[in-house]
N, C-alpha and C positions, 0 to 999 in steps of 0.2 A: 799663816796657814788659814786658807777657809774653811768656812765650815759644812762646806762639801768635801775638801778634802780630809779635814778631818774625819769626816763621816766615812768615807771611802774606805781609810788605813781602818777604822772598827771595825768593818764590815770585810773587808779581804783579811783582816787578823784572824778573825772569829771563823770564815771557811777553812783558810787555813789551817788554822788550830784544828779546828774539827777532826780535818783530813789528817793532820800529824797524832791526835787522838787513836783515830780509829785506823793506822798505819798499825800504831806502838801496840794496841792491843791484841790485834785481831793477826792474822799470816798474813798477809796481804803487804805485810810492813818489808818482806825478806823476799829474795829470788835466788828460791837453792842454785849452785853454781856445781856439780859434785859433790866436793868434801866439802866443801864450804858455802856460806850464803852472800849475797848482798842484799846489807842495807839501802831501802831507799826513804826511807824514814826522816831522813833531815831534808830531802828537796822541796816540801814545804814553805820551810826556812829559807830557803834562799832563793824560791821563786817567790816569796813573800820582799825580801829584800831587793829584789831587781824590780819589781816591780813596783813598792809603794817606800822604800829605804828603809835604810837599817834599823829604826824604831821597829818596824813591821815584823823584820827579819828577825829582832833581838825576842821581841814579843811569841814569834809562833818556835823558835827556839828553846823559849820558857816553857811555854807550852809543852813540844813534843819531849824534854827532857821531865817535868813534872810528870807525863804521861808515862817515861818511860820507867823513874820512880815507882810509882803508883805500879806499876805491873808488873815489876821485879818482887813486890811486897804482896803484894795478892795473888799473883797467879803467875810464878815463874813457869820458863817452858824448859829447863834444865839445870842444874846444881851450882851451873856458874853465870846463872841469871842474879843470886845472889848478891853478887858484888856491885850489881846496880840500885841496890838499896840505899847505897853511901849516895848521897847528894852529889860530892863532890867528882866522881864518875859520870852521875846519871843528867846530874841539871847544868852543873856550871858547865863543860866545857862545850854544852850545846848552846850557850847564849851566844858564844862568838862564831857561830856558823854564818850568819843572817851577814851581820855587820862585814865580816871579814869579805865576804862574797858581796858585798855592794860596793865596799874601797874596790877591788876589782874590778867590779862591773866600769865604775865611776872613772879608774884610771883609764882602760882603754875604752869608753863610751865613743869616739869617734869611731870606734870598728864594731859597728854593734852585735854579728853575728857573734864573733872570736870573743868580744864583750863578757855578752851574754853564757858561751861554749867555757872560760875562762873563772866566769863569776862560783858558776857550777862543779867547775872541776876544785878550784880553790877554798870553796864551801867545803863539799865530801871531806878533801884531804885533811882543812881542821877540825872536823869532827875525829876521824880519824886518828891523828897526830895527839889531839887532847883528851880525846878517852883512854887511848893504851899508854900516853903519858904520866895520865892520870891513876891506872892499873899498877903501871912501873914506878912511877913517884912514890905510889905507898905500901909498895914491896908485896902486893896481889900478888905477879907474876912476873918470874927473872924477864929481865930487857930479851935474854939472849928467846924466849918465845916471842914477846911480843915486834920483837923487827921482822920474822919471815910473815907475820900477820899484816902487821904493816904492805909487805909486800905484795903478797899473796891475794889478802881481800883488798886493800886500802887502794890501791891501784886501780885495778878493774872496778871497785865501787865508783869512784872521780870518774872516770871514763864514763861509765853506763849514765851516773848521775848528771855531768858533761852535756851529753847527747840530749839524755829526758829534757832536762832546764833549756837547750836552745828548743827544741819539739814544743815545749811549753808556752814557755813567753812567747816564741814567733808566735804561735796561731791566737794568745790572746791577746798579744801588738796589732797583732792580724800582717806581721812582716812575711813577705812570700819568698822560701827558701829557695825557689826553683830560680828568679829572677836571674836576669844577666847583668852583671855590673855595667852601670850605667843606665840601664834600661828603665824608664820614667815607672814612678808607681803603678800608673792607671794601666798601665799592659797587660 
């Protein structure tokens, strides 16, 4: 690795981070949906991991899960903000966001839109999947709530998160979503 690239991954960790910071603490982090919200809190992470690999992505993971510690413990926004004080909810299962969402990206990198649409939706899902695993692993809250959760937000979060991460990366690839297959870049 050089040491511009090195330089690079510190300097896109450290935005990153920022942004997965000031997602976790502030509303900005949630999109009420009705009865329920999504998060977009982890696309950070996984626009950190598509773009500079899973070092990056493992890093602003840490990041946005320390952050999201740190504000369950200081300034919860409800009574079952709580349960994000345990580490094991709040930090670990956001380290495998970044990573998990770059094997992705990596395995279908020939198709770089569905790639990219794939890396994002596969990000969400294991945030997802490992936080209410992690709720249900240590008897927080019976399985039989956190599977309509699953359903209900865990879904539509991947989807919206999906969308953002291609929106994202295209325009800072600078890839043009309108293009026709085939059609030489410079058009």
């Amino acid at each position: 690795m050089t040491t511009t690239s090195s330089t690079r991954k510190i300097v896109v960790t450290g935005i990153l981070g920022a942004i997965s910071i000031v997602l976790a603490i502030t509303p900005f982090g949630f999109i009420p949906m009705g009865v329920f919200s999504i998060t977009i809190m982890h696309l950070p992470a996984i626009i950190g991991a598509v773009l500079e690999g899973p070092v990056v992505g493992f890093s602003v993971g840490l990041i946005f899960g320390v952050a999201s510690l740190v504000k369950a413990a200081v300034a919860p926004l409800s009574p079952g903000d709580v349960i994000f004080t345990n580490p094991v909810i709040s930090v670990l299962p956001r380290l495998f966001i970044g990573p998990v969402a770059w094997i992705i990206y990596k395995l279908l990198g020939k198709l770089e839109i569905p790639a990219i649409f794939m890396a994002g939706f596969f990000g969400s899902i294991t945030n997802t999947i490992l936080v209410l695993g992690a709720i249900g692993g240590l008897g927080i809250y019976p399985w039989a709530v956190l599977y309509p959760i699953a359903i209900t937000n865990g879904l539509p979060e991947a989807g919206i998160i999906a969308f953002a991460t291609v929106v994202i990366v295209a325009a800072i690839k600078q890839i043009n979503l309108r293009r026709k297959p085939g059609a030489n870049l410079n058009d």
